[in-house]
C-alpha positions in Angstrom: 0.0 0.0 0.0 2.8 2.4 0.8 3.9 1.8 -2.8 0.7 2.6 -4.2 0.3 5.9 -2.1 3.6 7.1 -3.3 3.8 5.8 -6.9 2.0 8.5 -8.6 4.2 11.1 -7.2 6.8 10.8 -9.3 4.6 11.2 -12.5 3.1 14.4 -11.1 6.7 16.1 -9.9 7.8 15.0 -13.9 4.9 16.6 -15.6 5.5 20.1 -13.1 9.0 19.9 -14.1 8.4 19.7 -17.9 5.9 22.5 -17.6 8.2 24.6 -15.8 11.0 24.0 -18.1 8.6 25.0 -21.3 7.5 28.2 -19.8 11.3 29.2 -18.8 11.9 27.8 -22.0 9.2 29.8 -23.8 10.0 33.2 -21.6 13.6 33.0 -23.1 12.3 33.1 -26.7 9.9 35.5 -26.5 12.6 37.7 -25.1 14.8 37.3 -27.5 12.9 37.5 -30.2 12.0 41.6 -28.2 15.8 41.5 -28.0 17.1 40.6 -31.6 14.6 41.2 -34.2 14.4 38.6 -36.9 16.6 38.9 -39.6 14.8 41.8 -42.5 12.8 43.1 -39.6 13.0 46.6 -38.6 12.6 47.9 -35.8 10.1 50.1 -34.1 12.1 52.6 -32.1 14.8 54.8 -32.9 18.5 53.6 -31.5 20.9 56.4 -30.2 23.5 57.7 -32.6 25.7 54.5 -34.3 28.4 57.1 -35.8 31.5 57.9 -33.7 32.1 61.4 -32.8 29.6 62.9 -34.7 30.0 65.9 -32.8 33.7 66.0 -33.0 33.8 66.4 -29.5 36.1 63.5 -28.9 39.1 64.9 -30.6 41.0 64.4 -33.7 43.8 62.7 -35.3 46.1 63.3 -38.4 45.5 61.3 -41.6 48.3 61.4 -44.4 46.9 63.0 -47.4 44.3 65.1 -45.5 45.1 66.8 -42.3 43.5 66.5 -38.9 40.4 64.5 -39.1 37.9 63.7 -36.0 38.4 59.9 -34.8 36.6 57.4 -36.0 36.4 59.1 -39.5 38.2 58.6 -42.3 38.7 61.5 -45.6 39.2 61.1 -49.0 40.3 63.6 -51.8 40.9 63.4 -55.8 44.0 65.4 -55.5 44.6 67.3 -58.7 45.6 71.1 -59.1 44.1 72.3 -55.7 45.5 72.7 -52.0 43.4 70.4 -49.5 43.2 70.9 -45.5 41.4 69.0 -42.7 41.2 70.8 -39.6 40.0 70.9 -35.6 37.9 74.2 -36.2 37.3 75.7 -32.9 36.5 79.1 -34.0 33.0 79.4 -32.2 30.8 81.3 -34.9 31.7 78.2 -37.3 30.6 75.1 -34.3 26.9 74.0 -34.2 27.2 72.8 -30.8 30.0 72.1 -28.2 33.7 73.2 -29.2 34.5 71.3 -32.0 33.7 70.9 -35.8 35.3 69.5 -38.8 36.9 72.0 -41.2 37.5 70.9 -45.0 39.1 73.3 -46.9 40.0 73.7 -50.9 42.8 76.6 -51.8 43.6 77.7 -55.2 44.7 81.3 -54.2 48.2 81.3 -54.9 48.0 78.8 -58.0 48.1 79.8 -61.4 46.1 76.6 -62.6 43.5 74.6 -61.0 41.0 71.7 -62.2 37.6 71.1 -62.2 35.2 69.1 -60.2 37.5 69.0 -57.3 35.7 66.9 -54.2 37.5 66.0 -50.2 35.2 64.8 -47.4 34.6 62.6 -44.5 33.6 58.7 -44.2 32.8 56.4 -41.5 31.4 52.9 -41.3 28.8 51.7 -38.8 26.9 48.0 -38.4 23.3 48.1 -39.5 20.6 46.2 -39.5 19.6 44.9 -42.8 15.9 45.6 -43.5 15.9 48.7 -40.9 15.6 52.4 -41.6 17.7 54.5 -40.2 17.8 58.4 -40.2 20.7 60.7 -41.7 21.3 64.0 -39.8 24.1 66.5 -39.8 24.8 70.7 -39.6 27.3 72.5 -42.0 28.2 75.8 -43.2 29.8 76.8 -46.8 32.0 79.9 -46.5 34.3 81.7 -49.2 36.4 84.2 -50.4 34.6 84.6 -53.5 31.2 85.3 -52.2 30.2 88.0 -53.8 30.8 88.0 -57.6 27.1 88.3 -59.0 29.5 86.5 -62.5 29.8 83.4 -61.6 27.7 80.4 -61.4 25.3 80.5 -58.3 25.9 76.7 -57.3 29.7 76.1 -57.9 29.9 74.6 -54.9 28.0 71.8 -53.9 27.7 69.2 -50.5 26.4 66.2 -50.8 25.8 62.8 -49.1 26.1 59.7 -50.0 26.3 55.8 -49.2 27.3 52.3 -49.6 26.9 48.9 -48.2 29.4 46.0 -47.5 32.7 45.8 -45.0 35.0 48.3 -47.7 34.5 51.6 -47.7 35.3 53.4 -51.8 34.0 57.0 -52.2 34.2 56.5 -55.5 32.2 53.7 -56.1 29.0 55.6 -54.5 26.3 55.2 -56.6 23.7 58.0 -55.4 25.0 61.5 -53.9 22.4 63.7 -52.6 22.9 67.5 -53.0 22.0 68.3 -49.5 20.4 71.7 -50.5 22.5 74.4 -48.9 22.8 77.4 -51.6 24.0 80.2 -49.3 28.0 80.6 -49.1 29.1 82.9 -46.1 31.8 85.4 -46.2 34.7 83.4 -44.9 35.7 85.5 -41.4 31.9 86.2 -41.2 30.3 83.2 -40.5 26.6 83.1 -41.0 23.6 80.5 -39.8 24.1 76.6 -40.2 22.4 74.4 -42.7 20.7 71.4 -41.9 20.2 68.3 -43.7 18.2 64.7 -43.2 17.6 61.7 -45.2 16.4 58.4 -44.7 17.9 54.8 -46.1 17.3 51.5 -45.7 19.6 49.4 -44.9 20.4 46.3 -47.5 23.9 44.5 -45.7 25.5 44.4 -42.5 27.3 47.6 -43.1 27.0 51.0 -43.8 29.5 53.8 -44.7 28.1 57.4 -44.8 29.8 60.0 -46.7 30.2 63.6 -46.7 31.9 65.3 -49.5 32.8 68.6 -50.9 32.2 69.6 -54.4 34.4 72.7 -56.3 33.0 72.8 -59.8 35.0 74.8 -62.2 39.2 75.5 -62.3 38.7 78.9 -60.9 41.7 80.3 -59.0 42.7 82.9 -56.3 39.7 81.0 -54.0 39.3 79.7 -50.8 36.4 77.8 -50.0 35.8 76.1 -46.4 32.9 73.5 -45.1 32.4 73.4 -41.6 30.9 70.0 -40.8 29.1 69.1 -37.1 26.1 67.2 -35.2 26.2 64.8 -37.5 24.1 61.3 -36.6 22.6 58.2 -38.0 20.1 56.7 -35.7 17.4 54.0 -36.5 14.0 54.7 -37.3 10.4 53.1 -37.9 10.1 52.8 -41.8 6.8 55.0 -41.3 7.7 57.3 -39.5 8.4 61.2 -40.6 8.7 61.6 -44.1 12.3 62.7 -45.4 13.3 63.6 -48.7 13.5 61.2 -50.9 16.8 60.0 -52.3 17.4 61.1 -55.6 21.4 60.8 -57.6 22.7 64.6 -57.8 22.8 65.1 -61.8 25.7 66.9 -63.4 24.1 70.1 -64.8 25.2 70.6 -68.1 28.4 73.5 -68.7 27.0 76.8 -68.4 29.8 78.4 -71.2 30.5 81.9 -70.9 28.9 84.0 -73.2 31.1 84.4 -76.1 32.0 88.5 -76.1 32.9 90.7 -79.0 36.2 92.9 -79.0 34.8 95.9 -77.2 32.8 93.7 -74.9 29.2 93.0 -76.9 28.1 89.2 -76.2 27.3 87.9 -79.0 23.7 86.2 -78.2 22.7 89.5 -78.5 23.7 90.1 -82.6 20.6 89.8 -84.7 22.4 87.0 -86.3 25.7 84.9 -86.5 27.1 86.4 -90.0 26.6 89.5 -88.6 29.3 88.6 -86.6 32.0 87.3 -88.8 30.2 87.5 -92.2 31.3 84.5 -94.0 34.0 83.6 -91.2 31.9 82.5 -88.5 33.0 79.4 -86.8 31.4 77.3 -84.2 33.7 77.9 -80.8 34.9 74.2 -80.0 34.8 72.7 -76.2 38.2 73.5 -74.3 40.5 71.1 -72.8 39.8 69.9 -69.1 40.7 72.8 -67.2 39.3 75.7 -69.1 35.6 75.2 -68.7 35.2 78.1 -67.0 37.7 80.6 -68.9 36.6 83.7 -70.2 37.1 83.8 -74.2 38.6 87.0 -75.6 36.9 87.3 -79.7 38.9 89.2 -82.2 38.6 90.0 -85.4 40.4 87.0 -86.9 40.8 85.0 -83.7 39.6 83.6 -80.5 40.9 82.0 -77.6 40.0 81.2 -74.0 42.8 82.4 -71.3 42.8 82.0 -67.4 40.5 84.0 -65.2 43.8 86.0 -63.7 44.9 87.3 -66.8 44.0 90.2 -68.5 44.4 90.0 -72.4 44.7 93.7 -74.1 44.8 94.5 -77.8 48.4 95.7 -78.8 49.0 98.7 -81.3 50.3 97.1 -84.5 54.3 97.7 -84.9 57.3 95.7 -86.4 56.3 92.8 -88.3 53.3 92.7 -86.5 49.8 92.7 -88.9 46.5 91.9 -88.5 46.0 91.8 -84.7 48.3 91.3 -81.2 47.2 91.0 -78.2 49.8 90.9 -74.8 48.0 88.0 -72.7 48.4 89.9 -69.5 49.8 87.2 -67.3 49.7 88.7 -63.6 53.4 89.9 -62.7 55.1 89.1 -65.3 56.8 92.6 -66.8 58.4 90.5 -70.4 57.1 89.8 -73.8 53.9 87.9 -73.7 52.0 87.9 -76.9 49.6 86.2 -79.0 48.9 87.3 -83.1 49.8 87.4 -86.7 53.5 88.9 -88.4 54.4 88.8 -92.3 56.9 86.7 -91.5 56.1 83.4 -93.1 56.0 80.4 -90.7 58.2 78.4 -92.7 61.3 81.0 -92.4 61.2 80.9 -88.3 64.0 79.3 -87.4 64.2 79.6 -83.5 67.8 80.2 -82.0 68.3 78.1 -78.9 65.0 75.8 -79.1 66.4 73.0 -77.0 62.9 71.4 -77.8 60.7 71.5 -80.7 57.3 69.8 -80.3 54.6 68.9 -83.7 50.9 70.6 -82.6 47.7 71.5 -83.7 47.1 75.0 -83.5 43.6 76.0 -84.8 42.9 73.0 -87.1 46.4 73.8 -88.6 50.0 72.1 -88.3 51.6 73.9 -85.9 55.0 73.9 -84.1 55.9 74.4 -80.3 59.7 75.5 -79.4 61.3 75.8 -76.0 64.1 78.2 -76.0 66.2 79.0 -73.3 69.4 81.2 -72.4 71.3 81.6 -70.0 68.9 83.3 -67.5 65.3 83.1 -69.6 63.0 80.8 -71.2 60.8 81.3 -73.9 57.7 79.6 -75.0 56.7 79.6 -78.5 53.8 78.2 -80.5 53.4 78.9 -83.8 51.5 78.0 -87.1 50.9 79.6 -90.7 48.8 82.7 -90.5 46.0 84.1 -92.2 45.1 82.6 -95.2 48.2 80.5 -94.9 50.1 84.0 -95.3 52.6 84.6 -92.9 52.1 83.1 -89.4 50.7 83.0 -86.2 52.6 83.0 -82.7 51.6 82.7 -79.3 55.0 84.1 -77.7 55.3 84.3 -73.6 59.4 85.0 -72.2 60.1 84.0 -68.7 63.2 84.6 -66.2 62.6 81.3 -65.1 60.8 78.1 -65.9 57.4 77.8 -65.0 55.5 74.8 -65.0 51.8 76.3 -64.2 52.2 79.2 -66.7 53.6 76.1 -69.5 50.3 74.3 -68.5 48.1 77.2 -69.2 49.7 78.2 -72.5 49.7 74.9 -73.7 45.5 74.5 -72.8 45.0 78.2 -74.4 46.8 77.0 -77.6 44.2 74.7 -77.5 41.0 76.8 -77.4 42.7 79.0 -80.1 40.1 79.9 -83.5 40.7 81.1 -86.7 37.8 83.0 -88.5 39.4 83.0 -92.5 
């Protein structure tokens, strides 16, 4: 009997047990599941910020090729013919909030040449969750030297954002950049207001890089242009929640060319008609080399040619062998010969003294030559071609004390842009 009063016990202390086990069991699940979201599912409530020192409150460190970057960022530029700097800015009109903000600067002022489309910003990678939205914030300011000048184009520089998925981060293989709006440049020592800017993204893999970059359009030099960059966050947000721009790829708007000008200073969209121009010498004016998209074009009577914003091309009195039409180029500080026209002489008698190097070119649609003469404390650079009519010949003609790199670049890309109207 005592065996039969105690046997069931056991059974009933197994069954408690299992049930006790599957609701621990079942607890543990369920808060996991509240814990870690299935894999694709986003989640309902924003996170805190996933960037590092998006405030730049946390210091900075010095990156080769850049400058002085805030930790836990990274910065990329596309070199070329412009000056870059990364900087600690803590110059309080130019920090959104605390002491700190990230300075990228571009400098052309004290080159004679510069490129186009010249970009440098900031990076940083982050884990995500795919499926999940998250939110794109951050503050900035645009300031210049060049603020000013009613001439140029009104959105020569641009900031924009963009992004990528995977482990590696590459800048250059973004596929969408987002102009982030801001069209007000500030006078560079007097800071204005801050822009702001948010977008939202989903997220497709693991990992996320962010990027914040800098755009200079056009080759212009004698410029400084600086971005202060601060607050800037990416937090997680319910895919329904407030509506943010939607992400579109910046285009490239097409080249706005200077108006082609008359000697005198007429433009000539506003001549009745092209052979009231040049008559029966009109010419379509070809695209310029890389470099000169934004060079004024000086029109003569039987030539034209683009030249750098800095120099000031004049029309020379006619003397010597000199016919047709001269012009000095007006290179900034530079007191020698520097010319550009026709002379009777014909081009097949120039015979160059000391060319240590003699170049074939295309000057114009013609054959052309280009000499490099030097002496004992000059150099000269000459380009030359028949003239008018294939009568005499054409020079471009710029003496130096010493050699010049920049100022060979530019004469070389103005030999380019040269027309003839015959």
């Amino acid at each position: 009997m005592m065996s039969m009063n105690h046997e069931p016990r056991p059974r009933y202390a197994q069954r408690n047990l299992r049930w006790a086990l599957f609701t621990v069991a079942t607890l543990l699940m369920a808060g996991s599941l509240w814990l870690n979201p299935l894999p694709g599912q986003a989640t309902t409530k924003p996170v805190g910020n996933l960037l590092v020192n998006g405030g730049f409150e946390e210091g900075f460190t010095y990156r080769d090729g850049c400058g002085h970057v805030g930790i836990g960022w990274g910065c990329f530029t596309n070199n070329g013919q412009t000056l870059y700097g990364f900087y600690d800015d803590q110059w309080q009109p130019v920090v959104y909030r605390g002491s700190h903000s990230q300075l990228i600067e571009m400098n052309t002022e004290n080159l004679g040449v510069a490129d186009p489309d010249r970009f440098a910003g900031i990076y940083q990678t982050v884990r995500v969750q795919p499926g999940a939205a998250y939110v794109f914030s951050l503050h900035g300011m645009i300031r210049t030297t060049d603020n000013a000048n009613a001439d140029r184009d009104p959105f020569r520089y641009r900031v924009q954002f963009g992004w990528s998925f995977g482990p590696k981060a590459d800048w250059q293989a973004v596929q969408q950049w987002v102009d982030v709006g801001w069209n007000n440049y500030e006078e560079r020592l007097s800071p204005g207001r801050f822009n702001s800017f948010s977008a939202k993204v989903l997220a497709q893999e693991p990992q996320m890089t962010v990027y914040v970059r800098l755009w200079k359009k056009w080759g212009d030099v004698g410029e400084e242009i600086d971005l202060n960059l601060d607050n800037i966050s990416l937090v997680g947000s319910s895919v329904d929640a407030l509506v943010l721009p939607t992400l579109e790829p910046t285009p490239l708007p097409p080249s706005a060319p200077t108006p082609l000008r008359l000697h005198g200073g007429t433009p000539v969209a506003e001549l009745p008609t092209p052979s009231s121009v040049y008559g029966r010498r009109f010419v379509s004016v070809p695209g310029g080399p890389p470099g000169t998209e934004n060079w004024p074009r000086l029109i003569g009577d039987y030539v034209g040619f683009a030249y750098p914003r800095t120099w000031q091309p004049d029309r020379n009195e006619l003397a010597g062998n000199a016919v047709r039409e001269e012009y000095r180029l007006g290179i900034p500080n530079l007191i020698h010969e520097q010319v550009i026209g026709f002379s009777s002489i014909p081009f097949g008698d120039l015979q160059p003294p000391e060319a240590v190097l003699t170049s074939r070119i295309t000057i114009g649609g013609k054959e052309g030559v280009k000499w490099l003469r030097q002496g004992p404390n000059y150099i000269i650079h000459e380009y030359c071609t028949a003239g008018y009519q294939n009568q005499g010949s054409f020079c471009v003609r710029v003496l130096l004390p010493t050699s010049s790199p920049m100022i060979e670049l530019q004469l070389d890309r103005l030999v380019q842009t040269i027309v003839f109207y015959e």
